[in-house]
N, C-alpha and C positions, 0 to 999 in steps of 0.2 A: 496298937490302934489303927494298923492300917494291914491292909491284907501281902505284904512284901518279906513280911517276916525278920527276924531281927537283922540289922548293920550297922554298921560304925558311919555309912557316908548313903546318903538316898535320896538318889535326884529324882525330883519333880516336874515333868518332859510333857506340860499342856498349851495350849495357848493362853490359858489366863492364870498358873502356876509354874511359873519356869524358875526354879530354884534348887536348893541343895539343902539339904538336912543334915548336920555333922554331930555326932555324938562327943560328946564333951569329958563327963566321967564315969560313959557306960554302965550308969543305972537312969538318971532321972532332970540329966542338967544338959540342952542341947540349945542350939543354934543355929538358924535358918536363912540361909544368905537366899536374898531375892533379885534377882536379878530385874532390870528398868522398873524398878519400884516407882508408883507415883507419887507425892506427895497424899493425895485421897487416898490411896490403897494404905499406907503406912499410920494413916491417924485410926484403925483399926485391924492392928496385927493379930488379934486372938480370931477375927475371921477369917484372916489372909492364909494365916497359921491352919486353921480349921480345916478351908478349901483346899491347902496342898495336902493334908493329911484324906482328905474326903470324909469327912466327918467332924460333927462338933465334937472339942476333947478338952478335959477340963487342962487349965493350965496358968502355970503365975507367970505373966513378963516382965523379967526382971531391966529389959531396957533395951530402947530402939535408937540405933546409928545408923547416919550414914554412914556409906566405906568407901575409899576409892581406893586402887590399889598405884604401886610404885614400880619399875623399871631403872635402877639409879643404882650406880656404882661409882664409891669415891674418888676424884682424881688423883689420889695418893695416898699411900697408907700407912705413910710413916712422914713424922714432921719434926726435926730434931728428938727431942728423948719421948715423944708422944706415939703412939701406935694406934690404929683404927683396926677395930677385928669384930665379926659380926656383925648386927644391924647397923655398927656403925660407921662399917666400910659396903654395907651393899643393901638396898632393900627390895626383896623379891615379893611376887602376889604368892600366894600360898598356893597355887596350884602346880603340886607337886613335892611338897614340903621339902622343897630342898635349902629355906634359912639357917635352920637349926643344923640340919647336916653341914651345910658351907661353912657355918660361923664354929662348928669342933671341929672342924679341918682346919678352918684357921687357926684355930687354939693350937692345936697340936706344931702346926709348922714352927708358927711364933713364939711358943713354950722353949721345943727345945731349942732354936736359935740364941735367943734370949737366956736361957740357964749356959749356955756353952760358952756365952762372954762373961758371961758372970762370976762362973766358976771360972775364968782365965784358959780354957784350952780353944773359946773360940776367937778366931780374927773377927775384928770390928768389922768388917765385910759384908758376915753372916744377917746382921741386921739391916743391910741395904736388899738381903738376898728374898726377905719375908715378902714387899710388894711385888720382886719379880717375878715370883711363885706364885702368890698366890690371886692378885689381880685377875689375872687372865683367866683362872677359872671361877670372878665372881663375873665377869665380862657372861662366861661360854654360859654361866649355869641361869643369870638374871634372863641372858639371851631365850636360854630352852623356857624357863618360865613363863616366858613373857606369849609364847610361842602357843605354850597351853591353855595360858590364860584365853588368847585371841579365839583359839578352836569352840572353848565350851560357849566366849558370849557369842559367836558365832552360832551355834548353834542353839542356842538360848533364843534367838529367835524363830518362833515357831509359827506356820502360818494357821488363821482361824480354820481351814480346815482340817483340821487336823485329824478331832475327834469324830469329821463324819466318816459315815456307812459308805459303803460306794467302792468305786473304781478309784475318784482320785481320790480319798481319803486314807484307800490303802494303799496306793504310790507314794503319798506323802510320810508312813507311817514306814514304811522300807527305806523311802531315802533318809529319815532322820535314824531307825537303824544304822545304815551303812556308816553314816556319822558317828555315830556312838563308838564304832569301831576304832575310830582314828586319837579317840579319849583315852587308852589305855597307856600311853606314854605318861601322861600325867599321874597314876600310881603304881605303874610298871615303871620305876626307872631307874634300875640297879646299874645301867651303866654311866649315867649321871653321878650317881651317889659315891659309882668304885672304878669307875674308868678314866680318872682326870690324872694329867701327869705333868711332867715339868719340864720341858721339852726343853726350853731353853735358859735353864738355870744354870748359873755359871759354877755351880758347889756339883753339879752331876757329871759324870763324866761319861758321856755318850760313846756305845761301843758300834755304829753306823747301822745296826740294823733299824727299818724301816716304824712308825709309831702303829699300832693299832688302829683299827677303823672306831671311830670315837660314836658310836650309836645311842641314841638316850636310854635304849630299854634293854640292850644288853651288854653286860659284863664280859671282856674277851681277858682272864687274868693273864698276866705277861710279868717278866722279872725283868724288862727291859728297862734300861738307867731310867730314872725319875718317875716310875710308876710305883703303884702301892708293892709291895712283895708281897705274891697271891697265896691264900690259905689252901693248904692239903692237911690232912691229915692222917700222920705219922703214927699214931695209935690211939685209942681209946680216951677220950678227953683229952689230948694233946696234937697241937696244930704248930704248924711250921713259925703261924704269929708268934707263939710263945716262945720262943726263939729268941726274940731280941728283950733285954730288959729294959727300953726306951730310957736305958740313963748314959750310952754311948752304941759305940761303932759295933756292927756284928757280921764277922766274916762266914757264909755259909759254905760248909765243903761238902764237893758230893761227889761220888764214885769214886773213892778212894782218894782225892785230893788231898797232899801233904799239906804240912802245915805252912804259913806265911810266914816266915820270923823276920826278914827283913823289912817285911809289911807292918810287923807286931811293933819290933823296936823304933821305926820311923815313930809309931803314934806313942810310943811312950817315950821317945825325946820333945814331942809336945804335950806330955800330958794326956794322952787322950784316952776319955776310957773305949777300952776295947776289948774285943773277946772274937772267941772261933769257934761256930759249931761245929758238928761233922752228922751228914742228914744221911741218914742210912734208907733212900728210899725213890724208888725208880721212876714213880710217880712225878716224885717231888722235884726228881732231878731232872726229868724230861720237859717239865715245866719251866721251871727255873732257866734250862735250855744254859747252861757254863757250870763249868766246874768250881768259880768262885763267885759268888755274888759278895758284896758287902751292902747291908743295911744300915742304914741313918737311923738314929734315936725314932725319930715318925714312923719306921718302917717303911719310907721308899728308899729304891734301890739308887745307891750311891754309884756302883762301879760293877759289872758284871765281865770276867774272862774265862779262857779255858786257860792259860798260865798267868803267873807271875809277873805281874808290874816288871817294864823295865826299870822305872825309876820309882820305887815304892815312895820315899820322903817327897816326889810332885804329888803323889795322887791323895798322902794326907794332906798334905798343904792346900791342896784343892780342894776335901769335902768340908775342911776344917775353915774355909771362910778364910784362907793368909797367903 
């Protein structure tokens, strides 16, 4: 119905249409966030609707809200046997869908913390160690959010000349260009989503190299302690992810790295499960950047060296939360 051709997301950049068009379930169910709606303009949405399309279009409204958005991150995330995760420890604006990513991050932290005391090989620790993790990245991620949010109502203000002919009409139509530009963080942002780490978690043990430049729209992968352990691919439908079976500890060897047996038996005098791969792969290992990483059930990196623990029974005592 409108001359832009099909998308999932189609803003609306007039002075008397400044809004967004969001596809819902990419056939026929959508949703039109309006930005400084008036009251008069909302008591008839099928023209408001009309005008941002540029055309009358047949259509049912199934219902009109206001919205405001959130900025709010819980002061705590745990309160004796009670845990906050998700919407319940953080409310983001949607610009940039990073809720849903933070709140299966959090899942996964808090899953396996939570199964490791349960099943008895974690120290009670591990469930103080859930807000210290993961907190700080609903702080950094609400932060960039909120960041994005500011830039679009920002530029959601558009001045009436916008649409004229002219000199300044088309200066006006450049500089809200230029702006346009500075929007791509808000659905570019793989380093928000894959470049959050745990810097100073006391279950990780830091091998002093320096952390990554933290950028929202790019992913720098790295196997340094407390970061995700980054995907390569070792062969055909098979990634280095699939490596760990997220139900314990997974030691990765690379260039010929022996085995850990005094690393092995430390985790089986507590219990723990654990395993050793051996990654046959130059790529993987130039990344990875040591001959041993060990992986945590979530897949971030617990302990990264080029030898052998001096004292193998500290450093499970350490990821193991005791």
């Amino acid at each position: 119905m409108h001359p832009a051709g099909p998308g999932t997301l189609l803003w609306t950049l007039a002075p008397d249409v400044h809004g967004v068009f969001i596809a819902i379930d990419g056939k026929d169910l959508w949703t039109y966030n309006r930005y400084f709606c008036s009251d008069e303009e909302a008591e008839d949405p099928q023209r408001m609707i009309g005008q941002a399309i540029g055309r009358e279009t047949p259509m049912e409204i199934l219902s009109v809200r206001p919205w405001t958005g959130f900025q709010v991150v819980a002061s705590q995330y745990r309160s004796g046997r009670a845990f906050l995760c998700g919407d319940a420890a953080h409310l983001f604006n949607p610009t940039g869908c990073f809720g849903m990513n933070t709140a299966i991050t959090d899942a996964a932290d808090l899953g396996w913390q939570l199964a490791s005391v349960l099943a008895g090989w974690g120290g009670e620790a591990l469930l103080n160690i859930y807000e210290v993790e993961r907190r700080p990245v609903g702080v950094r991620n609400t932060v960039e959010v909120a960041s994005n949010f500011d830039k679009i109502a920002a530029l959601m203000h558009l001045p009436p000349e916008l649409d004229q002919a002219g000199d300044k009409g088309e200066a006006l139509r450049a500089e809200v260009g230029q702006k346009l530009h500075g929007q791509k963080k808000t659905w570019s942002a793989s380093g928000m989503h894959l470049g959050y780490y745990y810097e100073s978690s006391p279950i990780v043990i830091a091998d002093g190299t320096p952390p990554p430049i933290d950028h929202p729209q790019f992913y720098t992968p790295t196997a340094r302690p407390g970061s995700r352990g980054p995907h390569v691919w070792l062969e055909p439908g098979k990634s280095t992810l699939d490596l760990a079976p997220h139900t314990g500890f997974t030691l990765l060897r690379f260039g010929g790295a022996g085995a850990l047996d005094e690393l092995c038996d430390a985790a089986k005098a507590r219990a723990i499960p654990y395993r050793e791969a051996v990654v046959d792969s130059d790529k993987a290992r130039a990344l990875y950047a040591g001959r041993y990483v060990l992986l945590r059930p979530d897949g971030h990196v617990a302990w990264r060296s080029d030898a052998a623990p001096a004292d193998p029974a500290a450093v499970v005592a350490t990821i193991s939360g005791h």
